[in-house]
C-alpha positions as CSV (number, residue, x, y, z in Angstrom):
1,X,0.7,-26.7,-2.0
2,X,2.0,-23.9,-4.6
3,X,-0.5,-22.8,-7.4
4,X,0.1,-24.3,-10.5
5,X,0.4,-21.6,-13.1
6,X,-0.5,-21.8,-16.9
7,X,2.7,-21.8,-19.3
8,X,1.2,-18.4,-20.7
9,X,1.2,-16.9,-16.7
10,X,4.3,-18.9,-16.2
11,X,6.3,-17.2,-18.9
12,X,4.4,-13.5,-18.0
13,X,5.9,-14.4,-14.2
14,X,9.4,-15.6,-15.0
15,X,10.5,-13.6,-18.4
16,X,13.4,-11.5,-17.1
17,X,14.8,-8.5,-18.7
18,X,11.7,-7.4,-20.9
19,X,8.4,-5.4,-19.9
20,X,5.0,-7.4,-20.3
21,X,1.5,-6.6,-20.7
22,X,-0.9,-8.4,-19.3
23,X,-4.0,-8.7,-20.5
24,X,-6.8,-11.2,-19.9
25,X,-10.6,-11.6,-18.7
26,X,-12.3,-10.7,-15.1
27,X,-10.8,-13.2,-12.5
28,X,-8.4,-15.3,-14.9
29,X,-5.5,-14.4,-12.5
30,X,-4.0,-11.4,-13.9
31,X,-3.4,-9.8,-10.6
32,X,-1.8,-13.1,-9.0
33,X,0.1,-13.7,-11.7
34,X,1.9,-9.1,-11.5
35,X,1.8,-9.7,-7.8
36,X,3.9,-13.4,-8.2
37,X,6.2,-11.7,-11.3
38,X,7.0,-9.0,-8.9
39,X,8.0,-10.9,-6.1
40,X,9.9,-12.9,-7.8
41,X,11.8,-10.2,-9.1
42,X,12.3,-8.6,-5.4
43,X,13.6,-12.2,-4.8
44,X,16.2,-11.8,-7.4
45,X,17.5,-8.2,-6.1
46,X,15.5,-6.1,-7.8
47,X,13.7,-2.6,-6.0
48,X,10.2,-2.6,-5.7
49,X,10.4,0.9,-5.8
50,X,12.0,0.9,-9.4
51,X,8.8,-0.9,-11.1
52,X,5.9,0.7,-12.8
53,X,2.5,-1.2,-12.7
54,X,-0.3,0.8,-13.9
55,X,-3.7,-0.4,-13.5
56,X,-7.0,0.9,-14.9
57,X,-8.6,1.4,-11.8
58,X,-7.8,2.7,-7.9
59,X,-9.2,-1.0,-6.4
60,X,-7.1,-2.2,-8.6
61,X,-3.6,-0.6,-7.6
62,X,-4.9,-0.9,-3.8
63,X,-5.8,-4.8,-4.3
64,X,-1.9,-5.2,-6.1
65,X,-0.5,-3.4,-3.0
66,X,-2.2,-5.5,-0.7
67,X,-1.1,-8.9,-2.2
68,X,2.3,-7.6,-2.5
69,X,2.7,-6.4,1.0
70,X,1.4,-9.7,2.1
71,X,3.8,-11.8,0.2
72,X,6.3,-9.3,1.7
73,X,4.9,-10.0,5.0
74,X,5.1,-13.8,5.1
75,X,8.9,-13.9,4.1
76,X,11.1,-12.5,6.8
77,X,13.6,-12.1,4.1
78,X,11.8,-9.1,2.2
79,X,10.4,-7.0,5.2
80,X,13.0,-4.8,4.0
81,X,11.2,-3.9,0.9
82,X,8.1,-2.8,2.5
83,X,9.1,0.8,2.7
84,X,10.1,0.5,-1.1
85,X,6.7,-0.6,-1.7
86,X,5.6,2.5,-0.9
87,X,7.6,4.3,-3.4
88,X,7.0,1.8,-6.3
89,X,4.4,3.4,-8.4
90,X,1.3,0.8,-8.4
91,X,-1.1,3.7,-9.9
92,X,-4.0,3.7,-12.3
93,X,-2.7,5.6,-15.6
94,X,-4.0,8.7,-14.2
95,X,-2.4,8.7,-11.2
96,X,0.8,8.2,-13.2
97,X,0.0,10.5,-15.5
98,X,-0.2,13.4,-12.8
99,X,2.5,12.3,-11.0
100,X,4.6,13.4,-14.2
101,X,2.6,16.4,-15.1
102,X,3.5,17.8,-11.4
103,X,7.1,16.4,-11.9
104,X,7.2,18.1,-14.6
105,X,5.2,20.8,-14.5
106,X,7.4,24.2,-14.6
107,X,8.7,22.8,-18.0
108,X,5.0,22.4,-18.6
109,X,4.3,26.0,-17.8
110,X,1.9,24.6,-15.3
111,X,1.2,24.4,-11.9
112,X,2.3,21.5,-9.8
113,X,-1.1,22.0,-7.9
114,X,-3.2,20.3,-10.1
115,X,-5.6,17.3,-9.8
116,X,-7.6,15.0,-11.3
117,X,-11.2,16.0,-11.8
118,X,-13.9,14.0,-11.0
119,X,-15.6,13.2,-14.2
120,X,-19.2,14.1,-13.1
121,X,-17.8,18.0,-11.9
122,X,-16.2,17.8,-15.1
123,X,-19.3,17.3,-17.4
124,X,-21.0,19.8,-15.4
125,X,-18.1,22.7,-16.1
126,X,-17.7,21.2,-19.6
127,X,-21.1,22.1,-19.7
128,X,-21.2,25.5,-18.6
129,X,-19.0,26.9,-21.2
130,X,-20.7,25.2,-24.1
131,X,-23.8,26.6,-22.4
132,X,-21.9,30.3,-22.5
133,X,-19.6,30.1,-25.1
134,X,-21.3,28.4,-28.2
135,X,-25.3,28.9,-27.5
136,X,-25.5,32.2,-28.5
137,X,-23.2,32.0,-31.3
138,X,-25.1,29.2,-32.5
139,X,-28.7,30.9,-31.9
140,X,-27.7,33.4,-34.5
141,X,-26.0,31.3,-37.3
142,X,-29.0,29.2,-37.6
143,X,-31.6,32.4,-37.4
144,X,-29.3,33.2,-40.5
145,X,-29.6,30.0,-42.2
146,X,-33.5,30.4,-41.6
147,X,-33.7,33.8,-43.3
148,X,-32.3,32.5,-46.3
């Protein structure tokens, strides 16, 4: 028995030539209804390795992988497009967002060997050079302001 859609996830599945954005509430179906849009469009000729799907979160690229590498899987038709899969970038915006920075980076003036910091090391650096840079600084402005 196929899963009946909603005409919103219906139309967020089947409207060709235009990028969407999903965006709904925890377990309403957005991931089915990405990992259903893009096998349809793999049905229809299209590279898996040519979308971009950016998630907000590393389960969440994993769990879109998954379900499209399943749906791959069960159609002997598609196993083709497994190795694509692995070049389609399924990424939180992060990810992305390095991926280009590295691409990129001698136009950047940067090095390509870079990585994205884990916030709690970053709060702890971002607060060693407040610690060094502004608390002396600071001591002495407001032993001026006292004076006064």
């Amino acid at each position: 028995m196929a899963f009946k859609w909603s005409n919103n996830q219906n139309k967020a599945i089947n409207d060709i030539g235009t990028n969407i954005l999903v965006s709904a509430g925890a377990g309403s179906g957005k991931t089915a209804v990405l990992t259903e849009r893009i096998f349809q469009l793999v049905k229809k000729g299209y590279s898996i390795s040519r979308f971009l799907v950016l998630t907000f979160t590393n389960a969440a690229a994993a769990e879109m992988k998954s379900r499209i590498r399943d749906k791959l899987l069960n159609d002997k038709n598609f196993h083709d497009s497994l190795s694509d899969l692995e070049a389609a970038h399924i990424e939180t915006f992060d990810a992305f967002a390095l991926f280009i920075v590295k691409k990129y980076a001698s136009s950047l003036h940067l090095s390509s060997d870079i990585s994205i910091m884990d916030s709690s090391i970053l709060n702890i650096q971002k607060n060693t050079v407040l610690r060094y840079s502004y608390v002396q600084p600071h001591v002495s402005v407001m032993a001026t302001r006292l004076s006064w």
